[in-house]
N, CA, C and O atoms as CSV, one atom per row, in Angstrom:
chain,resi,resn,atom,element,x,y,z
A,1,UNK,N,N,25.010,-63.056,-50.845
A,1,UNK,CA,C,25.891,-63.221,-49.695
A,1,UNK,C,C,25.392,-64.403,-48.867
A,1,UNK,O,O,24.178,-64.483,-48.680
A,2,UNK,N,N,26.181,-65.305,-48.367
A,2,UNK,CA,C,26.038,-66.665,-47.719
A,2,UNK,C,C,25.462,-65.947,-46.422
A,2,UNK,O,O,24.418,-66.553,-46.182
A,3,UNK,N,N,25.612,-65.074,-45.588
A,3,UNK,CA,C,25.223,-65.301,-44.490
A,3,UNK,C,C,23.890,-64.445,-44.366
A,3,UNK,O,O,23.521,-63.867,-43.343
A,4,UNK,N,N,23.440,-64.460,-45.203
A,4,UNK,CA,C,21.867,-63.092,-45.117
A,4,UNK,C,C,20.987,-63.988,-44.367
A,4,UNK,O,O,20.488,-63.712,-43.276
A,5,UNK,N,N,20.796,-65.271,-45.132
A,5,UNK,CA,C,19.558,-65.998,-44.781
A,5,UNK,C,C,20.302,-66.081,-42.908
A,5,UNK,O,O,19.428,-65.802,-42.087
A,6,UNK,N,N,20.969,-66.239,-42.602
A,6,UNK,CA,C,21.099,-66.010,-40.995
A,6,UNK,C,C,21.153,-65.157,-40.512
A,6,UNK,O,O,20.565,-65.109,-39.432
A,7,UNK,N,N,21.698,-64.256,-40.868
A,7,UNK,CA,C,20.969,-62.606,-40.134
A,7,UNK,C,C,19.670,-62.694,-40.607
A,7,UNK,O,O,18.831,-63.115,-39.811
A,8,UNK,N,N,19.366,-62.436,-41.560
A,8,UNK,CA,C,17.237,-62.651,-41.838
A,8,UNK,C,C,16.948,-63.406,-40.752
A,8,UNK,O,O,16.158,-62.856,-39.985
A,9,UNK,N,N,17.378,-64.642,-40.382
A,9,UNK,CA,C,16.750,-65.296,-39.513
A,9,UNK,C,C,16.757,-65.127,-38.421
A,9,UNK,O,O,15.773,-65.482,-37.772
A,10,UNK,N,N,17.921,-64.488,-37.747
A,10,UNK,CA,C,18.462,-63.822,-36.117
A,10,UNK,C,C,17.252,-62.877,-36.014
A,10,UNK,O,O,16.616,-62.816,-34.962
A,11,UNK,N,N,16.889,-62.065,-37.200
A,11,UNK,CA,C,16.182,-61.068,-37.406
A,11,UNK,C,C,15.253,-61.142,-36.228
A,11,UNK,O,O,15.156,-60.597,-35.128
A,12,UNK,N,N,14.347,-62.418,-37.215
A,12,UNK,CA,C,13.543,-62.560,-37.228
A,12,UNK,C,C,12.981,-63.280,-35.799
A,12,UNK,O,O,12.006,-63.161,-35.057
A,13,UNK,N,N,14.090,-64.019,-35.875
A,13,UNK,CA,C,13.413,-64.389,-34.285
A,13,UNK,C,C,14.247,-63.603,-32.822
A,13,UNK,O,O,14.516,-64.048,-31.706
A,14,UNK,N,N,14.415,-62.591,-33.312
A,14,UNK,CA,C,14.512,-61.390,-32.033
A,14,UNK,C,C,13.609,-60.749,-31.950
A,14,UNK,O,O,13.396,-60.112,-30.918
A,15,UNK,N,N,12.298,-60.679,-33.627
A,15,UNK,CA,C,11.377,-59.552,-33.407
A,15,UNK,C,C,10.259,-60.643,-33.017
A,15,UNK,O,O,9.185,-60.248,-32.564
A,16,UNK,N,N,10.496,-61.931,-33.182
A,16,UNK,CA,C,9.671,-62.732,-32.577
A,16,UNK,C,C,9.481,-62.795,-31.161
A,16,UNK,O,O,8.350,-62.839,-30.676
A,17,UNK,N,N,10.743,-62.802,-30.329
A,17,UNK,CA,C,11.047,-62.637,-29.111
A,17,UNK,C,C,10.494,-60.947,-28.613
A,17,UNK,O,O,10.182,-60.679,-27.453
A,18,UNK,N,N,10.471,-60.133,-29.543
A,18,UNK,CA,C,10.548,-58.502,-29.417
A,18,UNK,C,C,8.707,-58.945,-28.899
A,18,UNK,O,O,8.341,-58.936,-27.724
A,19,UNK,N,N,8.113,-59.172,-29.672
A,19,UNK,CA,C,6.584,-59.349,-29.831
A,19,UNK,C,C,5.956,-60.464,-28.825
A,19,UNK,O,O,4.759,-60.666,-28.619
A,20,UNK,N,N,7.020,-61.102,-28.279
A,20,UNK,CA,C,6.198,-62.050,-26.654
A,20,UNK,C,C,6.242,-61.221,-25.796
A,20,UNK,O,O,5.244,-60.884,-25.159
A,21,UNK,N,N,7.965,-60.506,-25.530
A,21,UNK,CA,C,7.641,-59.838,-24.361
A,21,UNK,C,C,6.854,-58.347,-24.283
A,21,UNK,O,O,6.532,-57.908,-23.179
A,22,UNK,N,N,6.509,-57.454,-25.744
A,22,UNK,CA,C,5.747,-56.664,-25.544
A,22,UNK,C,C,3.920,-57.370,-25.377
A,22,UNK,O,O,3.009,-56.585,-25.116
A,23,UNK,N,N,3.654,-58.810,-25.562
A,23,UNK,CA,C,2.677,-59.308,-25.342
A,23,UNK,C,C,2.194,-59.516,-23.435
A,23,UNK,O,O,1.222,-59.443,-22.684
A,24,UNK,N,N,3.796,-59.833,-23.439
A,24,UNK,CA,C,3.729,-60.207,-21.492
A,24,UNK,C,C,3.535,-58.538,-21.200
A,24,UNK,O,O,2.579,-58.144,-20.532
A,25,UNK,N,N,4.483,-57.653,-21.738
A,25,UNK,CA,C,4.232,-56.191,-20.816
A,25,UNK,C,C,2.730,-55.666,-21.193
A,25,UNK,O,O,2.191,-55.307,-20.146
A,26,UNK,N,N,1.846,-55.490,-22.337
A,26,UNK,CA,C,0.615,-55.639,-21.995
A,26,UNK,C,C,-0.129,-56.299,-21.453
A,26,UNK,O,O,-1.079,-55.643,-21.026
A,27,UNK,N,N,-0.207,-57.991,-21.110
A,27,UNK,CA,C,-0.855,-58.550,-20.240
A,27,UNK,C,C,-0.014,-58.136,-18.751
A,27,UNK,O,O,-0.797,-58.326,-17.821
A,28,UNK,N,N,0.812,-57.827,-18.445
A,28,UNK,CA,C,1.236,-57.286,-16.551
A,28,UNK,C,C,0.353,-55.972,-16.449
A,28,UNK,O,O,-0.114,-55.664,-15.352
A,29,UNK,N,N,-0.014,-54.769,-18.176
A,29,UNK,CA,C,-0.728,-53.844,-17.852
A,29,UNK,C,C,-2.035,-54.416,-17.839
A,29,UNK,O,O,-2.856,-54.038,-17.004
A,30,UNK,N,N,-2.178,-54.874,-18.281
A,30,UNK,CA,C,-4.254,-55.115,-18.231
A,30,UNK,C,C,-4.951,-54.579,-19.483
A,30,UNK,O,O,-6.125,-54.208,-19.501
A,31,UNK,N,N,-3.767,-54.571,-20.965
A,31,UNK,CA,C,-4.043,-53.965,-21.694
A,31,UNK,C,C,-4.156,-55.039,-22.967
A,31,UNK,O,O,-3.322,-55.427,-23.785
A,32,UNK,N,N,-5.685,-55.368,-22.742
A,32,UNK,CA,C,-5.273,-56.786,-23.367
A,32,UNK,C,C,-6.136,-56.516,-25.132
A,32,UNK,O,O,-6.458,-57.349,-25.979
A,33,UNK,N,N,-6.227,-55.504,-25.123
A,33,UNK,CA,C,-6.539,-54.769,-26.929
A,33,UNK,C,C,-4.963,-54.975,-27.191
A,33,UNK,O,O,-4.774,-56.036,-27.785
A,34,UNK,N,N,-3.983,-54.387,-26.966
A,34,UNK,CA,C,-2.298,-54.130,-27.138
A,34,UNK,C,C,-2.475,-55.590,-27.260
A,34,UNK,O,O,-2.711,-56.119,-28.346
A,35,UNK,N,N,-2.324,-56.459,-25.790
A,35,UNK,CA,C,-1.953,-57.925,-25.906
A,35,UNK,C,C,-2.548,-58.697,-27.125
A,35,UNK,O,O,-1.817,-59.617,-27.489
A,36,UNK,N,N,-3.543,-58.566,-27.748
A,36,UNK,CA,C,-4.116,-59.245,-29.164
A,36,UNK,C,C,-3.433,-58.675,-30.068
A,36,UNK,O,O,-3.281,-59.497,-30.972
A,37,UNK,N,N,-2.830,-57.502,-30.369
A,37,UNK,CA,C,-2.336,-56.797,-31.318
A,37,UNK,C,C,-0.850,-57.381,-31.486
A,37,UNK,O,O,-0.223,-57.806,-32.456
A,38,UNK,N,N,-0.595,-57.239,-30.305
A,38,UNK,CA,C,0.966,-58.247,-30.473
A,38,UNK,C,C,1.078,-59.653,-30.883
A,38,UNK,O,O,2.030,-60.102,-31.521
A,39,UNK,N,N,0.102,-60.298,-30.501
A,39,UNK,CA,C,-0.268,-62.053,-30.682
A,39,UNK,C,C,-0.514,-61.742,-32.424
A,39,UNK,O,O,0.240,-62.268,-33.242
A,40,UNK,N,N,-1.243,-61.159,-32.699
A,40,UNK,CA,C,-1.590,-61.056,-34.526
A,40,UNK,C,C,-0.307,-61.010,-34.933
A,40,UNK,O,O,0.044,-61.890,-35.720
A,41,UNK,N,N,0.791,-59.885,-34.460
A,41,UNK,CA,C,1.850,-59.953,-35.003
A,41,UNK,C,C,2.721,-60.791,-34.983
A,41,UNK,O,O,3.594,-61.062,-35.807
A,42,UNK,N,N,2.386,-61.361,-33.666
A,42,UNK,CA,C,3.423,-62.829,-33.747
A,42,UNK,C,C,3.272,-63.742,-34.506
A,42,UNK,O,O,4.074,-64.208,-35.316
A,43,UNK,N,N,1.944,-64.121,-34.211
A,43,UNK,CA,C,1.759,-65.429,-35.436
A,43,UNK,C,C,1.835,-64.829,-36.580
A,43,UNK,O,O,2.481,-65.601,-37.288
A,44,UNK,N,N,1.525,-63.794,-37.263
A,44,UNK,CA,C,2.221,-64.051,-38.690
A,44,UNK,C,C,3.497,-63.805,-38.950
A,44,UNK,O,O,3.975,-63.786,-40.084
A,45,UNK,N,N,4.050,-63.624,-38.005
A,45,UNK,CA,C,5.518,-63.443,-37.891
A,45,UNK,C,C,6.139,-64.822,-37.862
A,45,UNK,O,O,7.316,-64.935,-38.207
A,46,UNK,N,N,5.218,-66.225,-37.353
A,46,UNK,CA,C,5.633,-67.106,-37.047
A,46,UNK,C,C,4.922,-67.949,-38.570
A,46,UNK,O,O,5.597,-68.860,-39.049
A,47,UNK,N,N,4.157,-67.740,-38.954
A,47,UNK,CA,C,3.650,-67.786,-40.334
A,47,UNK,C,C,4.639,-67.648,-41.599
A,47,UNK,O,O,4.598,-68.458,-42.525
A,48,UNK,N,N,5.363,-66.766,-41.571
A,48,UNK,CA,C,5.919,-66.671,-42.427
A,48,UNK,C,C,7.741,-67.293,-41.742
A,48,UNK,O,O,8.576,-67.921,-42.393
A,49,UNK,N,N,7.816,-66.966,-40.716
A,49,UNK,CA,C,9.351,-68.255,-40.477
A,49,UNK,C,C,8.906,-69.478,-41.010
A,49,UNK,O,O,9.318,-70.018,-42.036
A,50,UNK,N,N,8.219,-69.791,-40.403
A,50,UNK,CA,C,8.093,-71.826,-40.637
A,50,UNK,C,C,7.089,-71.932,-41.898
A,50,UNK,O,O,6.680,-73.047,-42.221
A,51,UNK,N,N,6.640,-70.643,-42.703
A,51,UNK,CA,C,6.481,-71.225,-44.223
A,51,UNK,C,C,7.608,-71.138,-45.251
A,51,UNK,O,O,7.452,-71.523,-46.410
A,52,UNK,N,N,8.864,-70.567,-44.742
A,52,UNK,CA,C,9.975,-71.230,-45.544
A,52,UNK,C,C,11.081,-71.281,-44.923
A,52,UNK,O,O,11.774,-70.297,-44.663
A,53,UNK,N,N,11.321,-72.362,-44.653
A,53,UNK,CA,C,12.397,-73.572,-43.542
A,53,UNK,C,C,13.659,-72.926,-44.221
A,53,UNK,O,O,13.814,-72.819,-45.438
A,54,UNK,N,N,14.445,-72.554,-43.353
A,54,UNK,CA,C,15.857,-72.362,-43.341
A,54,UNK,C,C,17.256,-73.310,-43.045
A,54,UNK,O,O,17.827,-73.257,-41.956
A,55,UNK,N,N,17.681,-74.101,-44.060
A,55,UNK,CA,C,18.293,-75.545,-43.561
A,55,UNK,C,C,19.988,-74.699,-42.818
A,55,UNK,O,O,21.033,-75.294,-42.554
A,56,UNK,N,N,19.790,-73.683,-42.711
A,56,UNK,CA,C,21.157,-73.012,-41.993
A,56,UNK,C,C,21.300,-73.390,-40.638
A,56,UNK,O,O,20.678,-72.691,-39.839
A,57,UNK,N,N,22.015,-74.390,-40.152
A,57,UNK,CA,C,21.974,-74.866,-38.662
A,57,UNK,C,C,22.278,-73.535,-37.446
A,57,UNK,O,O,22.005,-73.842,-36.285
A,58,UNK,N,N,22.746,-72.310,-37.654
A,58,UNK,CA,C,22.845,-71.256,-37.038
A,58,UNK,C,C,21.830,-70.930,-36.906
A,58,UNK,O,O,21.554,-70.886,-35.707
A,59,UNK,N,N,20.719,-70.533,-37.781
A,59,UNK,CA,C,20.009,-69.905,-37.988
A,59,UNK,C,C,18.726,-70.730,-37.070
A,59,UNK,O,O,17.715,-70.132,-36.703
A,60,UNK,N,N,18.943,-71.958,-36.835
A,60,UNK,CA,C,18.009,-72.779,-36.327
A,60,UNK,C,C,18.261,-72.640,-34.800
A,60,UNK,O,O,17.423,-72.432,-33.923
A,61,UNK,N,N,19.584,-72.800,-34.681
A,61,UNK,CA,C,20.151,-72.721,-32.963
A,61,UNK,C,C,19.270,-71.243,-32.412
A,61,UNK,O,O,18.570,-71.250,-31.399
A,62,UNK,N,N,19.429,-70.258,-33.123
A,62,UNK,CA,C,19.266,-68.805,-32.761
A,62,UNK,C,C,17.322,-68.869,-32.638
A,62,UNK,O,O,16.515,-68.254,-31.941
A,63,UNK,N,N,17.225,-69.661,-33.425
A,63,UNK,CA,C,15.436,-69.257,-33.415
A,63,UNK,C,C,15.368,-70.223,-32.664
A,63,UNK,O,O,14.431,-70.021,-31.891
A,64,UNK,N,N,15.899,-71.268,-32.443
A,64,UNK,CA,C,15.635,-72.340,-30.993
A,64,UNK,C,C,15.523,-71.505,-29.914
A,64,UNK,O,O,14.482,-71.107,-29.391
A,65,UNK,N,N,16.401,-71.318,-29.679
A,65,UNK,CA,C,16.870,-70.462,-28.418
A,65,UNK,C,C,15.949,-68.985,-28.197
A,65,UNK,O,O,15.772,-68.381,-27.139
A,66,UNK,N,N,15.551,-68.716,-29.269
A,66,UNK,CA,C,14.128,-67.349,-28.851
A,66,UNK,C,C,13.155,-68.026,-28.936
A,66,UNK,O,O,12.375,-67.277,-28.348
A,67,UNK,N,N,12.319,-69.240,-29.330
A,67,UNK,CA,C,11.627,-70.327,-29.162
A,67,UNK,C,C,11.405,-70.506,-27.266
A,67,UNK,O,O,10.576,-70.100,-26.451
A,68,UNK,N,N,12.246,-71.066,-27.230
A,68,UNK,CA,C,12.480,-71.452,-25.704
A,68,UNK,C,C,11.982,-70.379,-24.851
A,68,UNK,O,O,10.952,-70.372,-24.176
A,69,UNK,N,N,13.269,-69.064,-25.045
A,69,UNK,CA,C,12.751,-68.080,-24.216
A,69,UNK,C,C,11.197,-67.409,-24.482
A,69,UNK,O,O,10.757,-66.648,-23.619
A,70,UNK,N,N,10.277,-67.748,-25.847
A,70,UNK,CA,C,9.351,-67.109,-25.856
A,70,UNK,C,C,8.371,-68.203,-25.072
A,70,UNK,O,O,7.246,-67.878,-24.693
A,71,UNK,N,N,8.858,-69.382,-24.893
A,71,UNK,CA,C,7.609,-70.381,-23.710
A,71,UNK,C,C,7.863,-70.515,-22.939
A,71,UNK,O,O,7.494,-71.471,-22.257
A,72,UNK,N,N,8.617,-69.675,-22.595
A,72,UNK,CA,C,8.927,-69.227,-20.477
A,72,UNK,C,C,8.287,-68.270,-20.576
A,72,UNK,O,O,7.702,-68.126,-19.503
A,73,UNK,N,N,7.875,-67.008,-21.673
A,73,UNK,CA,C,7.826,-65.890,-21.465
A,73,UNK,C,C,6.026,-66.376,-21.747
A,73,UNK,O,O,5.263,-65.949,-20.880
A,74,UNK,N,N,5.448,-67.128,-22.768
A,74,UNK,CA,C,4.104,-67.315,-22.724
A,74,UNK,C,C,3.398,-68.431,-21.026
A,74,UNK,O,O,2.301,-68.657,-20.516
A,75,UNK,N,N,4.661,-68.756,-20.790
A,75,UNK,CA,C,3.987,-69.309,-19.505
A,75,UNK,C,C,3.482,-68.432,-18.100
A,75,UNK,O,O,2.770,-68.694,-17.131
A,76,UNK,N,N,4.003,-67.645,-18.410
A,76,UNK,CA,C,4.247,-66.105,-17.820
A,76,UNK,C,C,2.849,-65.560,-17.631
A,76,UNK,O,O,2.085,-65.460,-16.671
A,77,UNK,N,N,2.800,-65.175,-19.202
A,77,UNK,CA,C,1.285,-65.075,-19.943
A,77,UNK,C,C,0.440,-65.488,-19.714
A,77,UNK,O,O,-0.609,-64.849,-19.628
A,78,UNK,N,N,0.553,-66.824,-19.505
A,78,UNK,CA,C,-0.864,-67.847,-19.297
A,78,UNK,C,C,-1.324,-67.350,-18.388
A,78,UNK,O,O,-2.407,-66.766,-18.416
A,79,UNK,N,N,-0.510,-67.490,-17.258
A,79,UNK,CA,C,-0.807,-67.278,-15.369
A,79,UNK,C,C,-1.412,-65.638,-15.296
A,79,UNK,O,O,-2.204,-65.389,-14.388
A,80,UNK,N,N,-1.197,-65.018,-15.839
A,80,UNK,CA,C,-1.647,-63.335,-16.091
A,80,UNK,C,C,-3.070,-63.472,-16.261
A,80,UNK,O,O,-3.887,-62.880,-15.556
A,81,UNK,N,N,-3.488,-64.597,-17.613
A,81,UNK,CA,C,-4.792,-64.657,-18.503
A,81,UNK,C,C,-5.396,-65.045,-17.297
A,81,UNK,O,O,-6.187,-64.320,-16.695
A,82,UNK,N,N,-5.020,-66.269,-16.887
A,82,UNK,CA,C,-5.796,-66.722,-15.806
A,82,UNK,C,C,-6.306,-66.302,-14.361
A,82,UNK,O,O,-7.396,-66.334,-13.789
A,83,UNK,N,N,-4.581,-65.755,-13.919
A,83,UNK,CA,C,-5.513,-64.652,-12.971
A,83,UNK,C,C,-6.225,-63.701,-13.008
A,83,UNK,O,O,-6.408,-63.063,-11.971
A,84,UNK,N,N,-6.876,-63.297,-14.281
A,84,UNK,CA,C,-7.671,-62.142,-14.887
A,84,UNK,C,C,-8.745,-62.756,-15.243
A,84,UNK,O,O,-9.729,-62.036,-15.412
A,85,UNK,N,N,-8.875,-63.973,-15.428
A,85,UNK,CA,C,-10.175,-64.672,-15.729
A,85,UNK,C,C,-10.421,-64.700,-14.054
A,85,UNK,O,O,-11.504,-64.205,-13.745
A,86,UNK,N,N,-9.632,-65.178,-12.951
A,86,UNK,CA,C,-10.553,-65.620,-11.650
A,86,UNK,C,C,-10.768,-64.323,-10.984
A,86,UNK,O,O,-11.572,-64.228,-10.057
A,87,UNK,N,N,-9.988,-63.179,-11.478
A,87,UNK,CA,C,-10.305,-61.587,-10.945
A,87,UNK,C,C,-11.780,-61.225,-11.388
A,87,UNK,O,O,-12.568,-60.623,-10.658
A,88,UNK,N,N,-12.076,-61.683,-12.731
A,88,UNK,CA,C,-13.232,-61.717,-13.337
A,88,UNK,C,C,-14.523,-62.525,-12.739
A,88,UNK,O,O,-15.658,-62.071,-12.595
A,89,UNK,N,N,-14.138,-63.613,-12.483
A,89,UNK,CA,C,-15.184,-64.887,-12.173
A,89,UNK,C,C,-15.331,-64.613,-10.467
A,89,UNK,O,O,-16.167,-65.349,-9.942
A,90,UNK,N,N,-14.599,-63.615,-9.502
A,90,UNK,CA,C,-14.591,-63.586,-8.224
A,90,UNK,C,C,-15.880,-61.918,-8.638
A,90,UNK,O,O,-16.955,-61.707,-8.077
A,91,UNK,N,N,-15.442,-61.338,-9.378
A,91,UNK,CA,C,-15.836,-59.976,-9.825
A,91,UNK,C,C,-17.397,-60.250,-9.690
A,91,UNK,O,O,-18.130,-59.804,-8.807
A,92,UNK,N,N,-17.920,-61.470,-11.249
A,92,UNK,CA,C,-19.254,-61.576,-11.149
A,92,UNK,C,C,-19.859,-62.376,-9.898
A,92,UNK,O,O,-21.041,-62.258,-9.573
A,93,UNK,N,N,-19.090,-63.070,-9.330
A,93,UNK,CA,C,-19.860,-63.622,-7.902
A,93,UNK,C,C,-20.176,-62.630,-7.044
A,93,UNK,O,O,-21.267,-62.785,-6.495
A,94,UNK,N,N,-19.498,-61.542,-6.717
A,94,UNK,CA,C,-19.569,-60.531,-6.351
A,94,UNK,C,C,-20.809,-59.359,-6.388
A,94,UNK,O,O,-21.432,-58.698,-5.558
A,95,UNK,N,N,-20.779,-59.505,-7.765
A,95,UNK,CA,C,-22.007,-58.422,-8.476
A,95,UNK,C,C,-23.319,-59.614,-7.978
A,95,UNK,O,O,-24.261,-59.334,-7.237
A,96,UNK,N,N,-23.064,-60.919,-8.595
A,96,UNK,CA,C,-24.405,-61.555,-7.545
A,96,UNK,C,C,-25.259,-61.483,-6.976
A,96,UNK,O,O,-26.466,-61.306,-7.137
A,97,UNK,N,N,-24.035,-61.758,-5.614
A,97,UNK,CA,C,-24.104,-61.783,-4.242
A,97,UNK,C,C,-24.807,-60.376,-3.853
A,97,UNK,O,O,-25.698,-60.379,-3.003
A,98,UNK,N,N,-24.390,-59.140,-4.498
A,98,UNK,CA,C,-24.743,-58.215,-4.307
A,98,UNK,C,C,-26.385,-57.842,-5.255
A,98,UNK,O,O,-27.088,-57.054,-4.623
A,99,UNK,N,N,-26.810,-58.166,-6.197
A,99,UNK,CA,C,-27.683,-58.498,-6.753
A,99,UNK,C,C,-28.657,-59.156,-6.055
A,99,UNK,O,O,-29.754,-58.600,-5.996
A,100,UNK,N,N,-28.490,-60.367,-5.433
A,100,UNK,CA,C,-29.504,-61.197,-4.714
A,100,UNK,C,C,-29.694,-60.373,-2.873
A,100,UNK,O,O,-30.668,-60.531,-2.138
A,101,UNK,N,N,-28.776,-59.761,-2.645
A,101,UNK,CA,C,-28.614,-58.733,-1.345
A,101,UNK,C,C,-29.890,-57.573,-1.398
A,101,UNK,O,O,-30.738,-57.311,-0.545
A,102,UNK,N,N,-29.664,-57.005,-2.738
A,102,UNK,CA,C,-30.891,-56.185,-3.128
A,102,UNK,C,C,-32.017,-56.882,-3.703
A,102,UNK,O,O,-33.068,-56.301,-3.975
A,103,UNK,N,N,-31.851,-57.941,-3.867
A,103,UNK,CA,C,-33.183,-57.892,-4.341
A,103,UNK,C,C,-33.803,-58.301,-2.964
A,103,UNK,O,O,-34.934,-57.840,-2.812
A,104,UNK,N,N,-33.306,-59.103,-1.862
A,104,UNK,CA,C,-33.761,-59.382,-0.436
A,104,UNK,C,C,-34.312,-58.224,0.263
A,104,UNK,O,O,-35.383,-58.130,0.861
A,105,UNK,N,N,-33.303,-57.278,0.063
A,105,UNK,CA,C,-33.724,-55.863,0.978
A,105,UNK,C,C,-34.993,-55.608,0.392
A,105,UNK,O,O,-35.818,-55.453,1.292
A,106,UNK,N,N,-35.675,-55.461,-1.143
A,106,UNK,CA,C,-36.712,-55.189,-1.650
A,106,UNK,C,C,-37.454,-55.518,-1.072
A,106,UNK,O,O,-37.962,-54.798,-0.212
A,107,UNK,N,N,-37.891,-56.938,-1.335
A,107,UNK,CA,C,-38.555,-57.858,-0.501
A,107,UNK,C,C,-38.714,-57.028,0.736
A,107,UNK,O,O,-39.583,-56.159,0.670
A,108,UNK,N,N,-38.207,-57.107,1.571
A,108,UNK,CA,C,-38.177,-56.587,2.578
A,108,UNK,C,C,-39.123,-55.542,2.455
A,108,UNK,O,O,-40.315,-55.494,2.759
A,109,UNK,N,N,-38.446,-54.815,2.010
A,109,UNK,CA,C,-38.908,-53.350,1.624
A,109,UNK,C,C,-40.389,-52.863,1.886
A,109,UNK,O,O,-40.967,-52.108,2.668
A,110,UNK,N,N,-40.770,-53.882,0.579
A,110,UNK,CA,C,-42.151,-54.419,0.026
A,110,UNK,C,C,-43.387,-54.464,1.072
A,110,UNK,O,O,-44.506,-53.964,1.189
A,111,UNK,N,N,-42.466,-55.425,1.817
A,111,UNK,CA,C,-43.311,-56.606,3.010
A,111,UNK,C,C,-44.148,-55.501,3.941
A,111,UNK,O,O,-43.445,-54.838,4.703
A,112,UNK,N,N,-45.647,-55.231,3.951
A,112,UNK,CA,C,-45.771,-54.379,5.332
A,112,UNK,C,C,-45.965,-55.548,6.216
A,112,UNK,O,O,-46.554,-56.628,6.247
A,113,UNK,N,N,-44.898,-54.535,7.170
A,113,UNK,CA,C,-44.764,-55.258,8.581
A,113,UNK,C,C,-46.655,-55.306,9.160
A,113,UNK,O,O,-46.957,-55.809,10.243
C-alpha cells in the first residue's frame, strides 16, 4: 500500500514528539532517572528514522513539524537542566558555608578562653 511508509512515518514522529514531552514532564518532576529513560528512547527512535530516509514529501512535512515542536519543547528542557544544576551549585555553597561555620565554632570551641 502507497501510503504505509507515511503513516509509519506520522507514526513515528508523534512517538518521537510522545517521548520529548514525557522527557519535559519528568524534568518539571525532578525525575531525572525517567528523564534519561525517555532520552534513550528518543534517540534510538531518532536512530532508526534518519537511518532510512523516507523520500515521501508528507511524511517529511509531518516529521518537520514534530522536529520543530520537539526544540521548543527541548529548550524548555535545557532551562529545567540548568536551573537544577544552579539549585545544585547554590545547594553545595551552602553545605560550605555551613561546613566552614562549624568548623569556626570548633575552633572556638577548642580555644580556652
Amino acid at each position: 500500500m502507497k501510503n504505509e511508509p507515511v503513516l509509519d512515518m506520522h507514526t513515528k514522529a508523534d512517538q518521537l514528539l510522545d517521548l520529548t514531552r514525557a522527557m519535559l514532564a519528568a524534568a518539571q518532576s525532578d525525575d531525572w532517572d525517567e528523564f534519561e529513560l525517555q532520552e534513550q528512547q528518543r534517540s534510538a527512535m531518532l536512530d532508526m528514522i534518519f537511518g532510512n530516509p523516507d523520500d515521501m514529501e508528507s511524511a517529511k512535512l509531518h516529521l518537520a513539524d514534530a522536529i520543530e515542536q520537539i526544540l521548543l519543547i527541548d529548550q524548555e528542557i535545557t532551562a529545567l537542566i540548568s536551573q537544577q544544576r544552579d539549585l545544585a551549585s547554590q545547594e553545595l555553597r551552602h553545605l560550605k558555608h555551613a561546613r566552614q561555620g562549624n568548623k569556626a565554632y570548633q575552633i572556638a570551641a577548642d580555644d580556652p578562653l
